[in-house]
PLY file of the C-alpha trace (Angstrom):
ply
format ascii 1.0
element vertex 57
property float x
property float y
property float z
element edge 56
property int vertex1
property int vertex2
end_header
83.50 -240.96 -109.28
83.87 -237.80 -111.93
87.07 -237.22 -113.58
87.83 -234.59 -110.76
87.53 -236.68 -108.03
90.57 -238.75 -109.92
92.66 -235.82 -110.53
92.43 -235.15 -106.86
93.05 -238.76 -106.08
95.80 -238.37 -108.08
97.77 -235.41 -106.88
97.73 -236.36 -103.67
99.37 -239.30 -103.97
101.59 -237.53 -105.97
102.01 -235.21 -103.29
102.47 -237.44 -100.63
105.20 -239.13 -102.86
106.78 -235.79 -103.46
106.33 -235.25 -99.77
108.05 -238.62 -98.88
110.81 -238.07 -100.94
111.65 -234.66 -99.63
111.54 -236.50 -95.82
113.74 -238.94 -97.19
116.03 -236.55 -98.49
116.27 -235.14 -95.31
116.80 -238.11 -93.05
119.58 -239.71 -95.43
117.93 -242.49 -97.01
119.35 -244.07 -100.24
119.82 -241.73 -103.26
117.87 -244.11 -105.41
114.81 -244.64 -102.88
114.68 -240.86 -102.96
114.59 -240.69 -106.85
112.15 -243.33 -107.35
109.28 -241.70 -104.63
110.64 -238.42 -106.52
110.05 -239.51 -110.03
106.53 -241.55 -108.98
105.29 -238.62 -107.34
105.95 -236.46 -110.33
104.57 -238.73 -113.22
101.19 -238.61 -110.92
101.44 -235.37 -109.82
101.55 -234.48 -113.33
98.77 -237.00 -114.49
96.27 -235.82 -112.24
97.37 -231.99 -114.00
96.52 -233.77 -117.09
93.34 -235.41 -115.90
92.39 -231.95 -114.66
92.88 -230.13 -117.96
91.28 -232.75 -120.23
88.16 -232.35 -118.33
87.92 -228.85 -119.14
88.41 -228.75 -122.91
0 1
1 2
2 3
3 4
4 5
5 6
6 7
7 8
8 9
9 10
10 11
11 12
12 13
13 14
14 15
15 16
16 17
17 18
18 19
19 20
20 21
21 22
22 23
23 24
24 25
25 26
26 27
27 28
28 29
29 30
30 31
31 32
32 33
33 34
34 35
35 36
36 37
37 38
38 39
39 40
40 41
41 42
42 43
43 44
44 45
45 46
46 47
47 48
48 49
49 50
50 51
51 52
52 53
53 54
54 55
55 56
């Protein structure tokens, strides 16, 4: 597993956090379950960025 494979790992999850969030906004759910898959999905979204642009320097 190459350090791309893990950034794509990675913003897909964070995606599908971002993603649940966004459905749970939507339905109603609790304010804080929303901003807890919102901030989880951007911390890996934005990991697997990072992962992404340390491989190519």
């Amino acid at each position: 597993m190459n350090q791309e494979d893990i950034a794509l790992l990675l913003a897909v999850i964070g995606g599908a956090c971002l993603a649940t969030a966004w459905i749970g906004r939507r339905t109603g759910d609790a304010v804080r379950d929303v901003r807890l898959a919102l901030g989880t999905g951007s911390v890996v979204l934005a990991c697997g960025a990072l992962a992404l642009i340390a491989q190519a320097w």
